[in-house]
N, C-alpha and C positions, 0 to 999 in steps of 0.2 A: 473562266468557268469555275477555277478550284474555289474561289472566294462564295460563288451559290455554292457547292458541296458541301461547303463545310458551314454557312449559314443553314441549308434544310436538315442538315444532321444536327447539330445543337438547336436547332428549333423543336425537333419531334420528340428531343429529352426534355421539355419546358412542361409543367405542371400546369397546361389550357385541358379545363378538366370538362368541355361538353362542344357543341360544334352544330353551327344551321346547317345539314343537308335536307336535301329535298325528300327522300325516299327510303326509309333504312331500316324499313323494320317498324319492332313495338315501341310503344315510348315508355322510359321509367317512370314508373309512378308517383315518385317522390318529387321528380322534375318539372316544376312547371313551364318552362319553356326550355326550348327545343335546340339553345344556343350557348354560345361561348361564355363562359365569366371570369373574367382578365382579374388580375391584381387590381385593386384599387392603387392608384396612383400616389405615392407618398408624399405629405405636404411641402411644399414649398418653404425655405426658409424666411421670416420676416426679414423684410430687409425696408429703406426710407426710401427706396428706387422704384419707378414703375415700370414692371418687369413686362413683354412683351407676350403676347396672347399667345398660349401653349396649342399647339397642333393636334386633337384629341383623334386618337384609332378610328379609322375607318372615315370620319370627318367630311363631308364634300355636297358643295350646291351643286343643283343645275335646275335651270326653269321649263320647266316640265318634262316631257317623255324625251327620251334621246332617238331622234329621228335619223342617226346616219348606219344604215348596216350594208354590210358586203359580206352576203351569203353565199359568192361566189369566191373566201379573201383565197388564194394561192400562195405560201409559204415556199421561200426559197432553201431547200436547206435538205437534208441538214451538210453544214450546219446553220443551226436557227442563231437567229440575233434576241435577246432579254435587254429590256430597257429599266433598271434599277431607279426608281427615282429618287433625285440626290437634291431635292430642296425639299423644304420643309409642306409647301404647300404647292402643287404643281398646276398649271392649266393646261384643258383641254380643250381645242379648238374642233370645230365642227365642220373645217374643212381646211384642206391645205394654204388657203390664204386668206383666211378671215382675222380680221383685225385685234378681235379681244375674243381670249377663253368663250366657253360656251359653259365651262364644267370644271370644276376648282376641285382637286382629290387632294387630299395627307396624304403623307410619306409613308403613311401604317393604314395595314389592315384591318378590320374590324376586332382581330384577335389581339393585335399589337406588333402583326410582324411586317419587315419590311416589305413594302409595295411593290412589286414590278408588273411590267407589262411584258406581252411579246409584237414583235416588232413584224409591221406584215409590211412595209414596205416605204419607202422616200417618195416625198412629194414638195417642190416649193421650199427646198431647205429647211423641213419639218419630216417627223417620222410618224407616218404611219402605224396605229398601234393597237391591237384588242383589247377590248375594254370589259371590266368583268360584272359587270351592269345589263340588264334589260333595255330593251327584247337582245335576245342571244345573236352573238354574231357582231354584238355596235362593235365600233370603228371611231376613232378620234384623230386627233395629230398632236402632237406636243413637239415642243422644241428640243435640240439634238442637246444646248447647254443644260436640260435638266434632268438630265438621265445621265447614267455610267451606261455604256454599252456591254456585257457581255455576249460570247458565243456558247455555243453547248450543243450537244450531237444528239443526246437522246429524244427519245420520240414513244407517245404510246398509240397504239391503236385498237380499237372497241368493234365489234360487231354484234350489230342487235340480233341480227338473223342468228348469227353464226354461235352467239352467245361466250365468248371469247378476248380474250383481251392477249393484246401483243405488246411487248416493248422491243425496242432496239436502243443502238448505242452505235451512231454513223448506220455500216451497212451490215451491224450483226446484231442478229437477235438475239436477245440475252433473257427474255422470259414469254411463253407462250403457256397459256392456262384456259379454264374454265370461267365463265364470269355470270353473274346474275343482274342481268337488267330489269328494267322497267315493262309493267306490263301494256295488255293493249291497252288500257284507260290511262296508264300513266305512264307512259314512254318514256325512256330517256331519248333529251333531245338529240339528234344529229345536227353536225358541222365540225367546225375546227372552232377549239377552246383550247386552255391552259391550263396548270397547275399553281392556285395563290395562294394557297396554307397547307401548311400538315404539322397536324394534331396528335397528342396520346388521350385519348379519349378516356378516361380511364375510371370515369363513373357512367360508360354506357357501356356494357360490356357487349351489347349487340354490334356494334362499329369492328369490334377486333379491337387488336393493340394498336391500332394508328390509321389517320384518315386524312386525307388529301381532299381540301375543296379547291373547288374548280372554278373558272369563269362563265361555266353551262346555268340556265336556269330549266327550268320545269317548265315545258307549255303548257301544263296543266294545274299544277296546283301554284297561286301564287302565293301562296303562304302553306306554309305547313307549320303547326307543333310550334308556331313561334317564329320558324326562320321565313326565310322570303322565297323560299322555293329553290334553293340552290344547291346543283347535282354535286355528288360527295365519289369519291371512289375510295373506297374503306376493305376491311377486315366484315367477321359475322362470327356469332357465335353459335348461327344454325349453317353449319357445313354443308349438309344436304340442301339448302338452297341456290348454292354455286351451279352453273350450268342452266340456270331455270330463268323465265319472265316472271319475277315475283316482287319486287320491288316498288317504289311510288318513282322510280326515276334515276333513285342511284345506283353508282358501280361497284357490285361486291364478288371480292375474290378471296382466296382463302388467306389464312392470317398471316404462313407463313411469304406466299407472295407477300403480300401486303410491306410486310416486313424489313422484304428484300428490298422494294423500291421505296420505302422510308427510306433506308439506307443510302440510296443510289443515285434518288434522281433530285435533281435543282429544282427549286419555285423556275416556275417561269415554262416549262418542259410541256412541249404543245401534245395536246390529247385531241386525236383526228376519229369521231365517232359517226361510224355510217352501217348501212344495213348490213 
């Protein structure tokens, strides 16, 4: 686990200056979309050799909608298992013994950070794993040789009712707050999702100082401002909307939470959100 620590801690000091969430507020106006803008890629050196096809962020086929979900998935843990993916381009099968990929990911996320998955379970000498793709809740299997396995204790939990957000770490709670969800028109979704990026936002000052996307999407908006509809759990620069349904779908807490679990918690750290 110390290796994701100190991977999300030097991630959240990286100059990824904007971020697709689903629900967060106004948009700047100088911004025309709603999303990440990575480094441009530094050229390649000429060489007489022909060099093998570069793996670009975020990257991945699949032929049409992905039809496998387990809205019932049950996580064993903690502690939970993170599945790091450790080739270049990984596949994903559509069930525990189906013969070829269904679904071809890179090793990077849309932003450029490493990929992982969280692991819901073994099937067929293939692991069981969340997938941060639509509709919320897919399920894939990839093989045990393409992943590094780690474990990790922490864990967060959301109430829309309750309007709240909790984390732990094993069986102590180490942050319990206020949170502003999604309203009725735009909910944030319920289920069990993850944690796959975190961002210093640092040209949206509405986000806060740092924002965590998620593997949740928006049952309602599938596009927003640019992004695809993907729930964000962030900072805000309007305080008073902590505690409140105010939102298009994402999780906002105050900056200094926010802050704390930049700090704290690993890619990969399952976010369990229900009424």
């Amino acid at each position: 686990m110390a290796n994701l620590v100190v991977m999300a801690r030097r991630l959240v000091l990286s100059a990824l200056l904007l971020v697709a969430l689903a629900g967060c507020g106004q948009a700047a106006p100088d911004l025309p979309l709603y999303r990440a803008i990575a480094e441009a890629p530094k050229p390649e050196p000429t060489t007489t050799t022909t060099a093998p096809p570069q793996v670009g962020a975020e990257t991945y086929s699949r032929p049409g909608e992905w039809q496998v979900v387990d809205p019932n998935v049950q996580l064993d843990g903690p502690p939970y298992h993170i599945a790091a993916v450790a080739v270049p381009r990984i596949g994903i099968y559509d069930s525990p013994t189906s013969p070829t990929p269904r679904m071809v990911m890179s090793n990077k996320t849309e932003h450029g950070l490493d990929r992982v998955f969280l692991v819901a379970g073994q099937d067929n000498g293939r692991l069981e794993v969340l997938l941060p793709i639509r509709p919320n809740e897919s399920v894939g299997w990839v093989q045990p040789s393409d992943v590094n396995i780690e474990e990790l204790n922490y864990w967060i939990k959301v109430s829309t009712s309750g309007k709240s957000i909790t984390v732990g770490n094993a069986n102590q709670v180490i942050l319990q707050a206020p949170a502003a969800v999604g309203t009725g028109g735009t909910p944030t979704p319920l289920g069990v999702f993850y944690l796959t990026e975190v961002v210093r936002p640092i040209w949206q000052p509405y986000l806060g100082p740092y924002a965590f996307a998620t593997s949740a999407h928006s049952n309602v908006l599938y596009s927003f401002m640019g992004g695809d509809g993907m729930v964000g759990l962030h900072g805000t620069d309007a305080p008073g909307s902590i505690g409140r349904a105010v939102s298009h779908g994402c999780i906002r807490i105050g900056n200094g939470d926010i802050t704390t679990l930049a700090m704290t918690l690993p890619l990969g750290t399952p976010l369990f959100v229900g009424p």
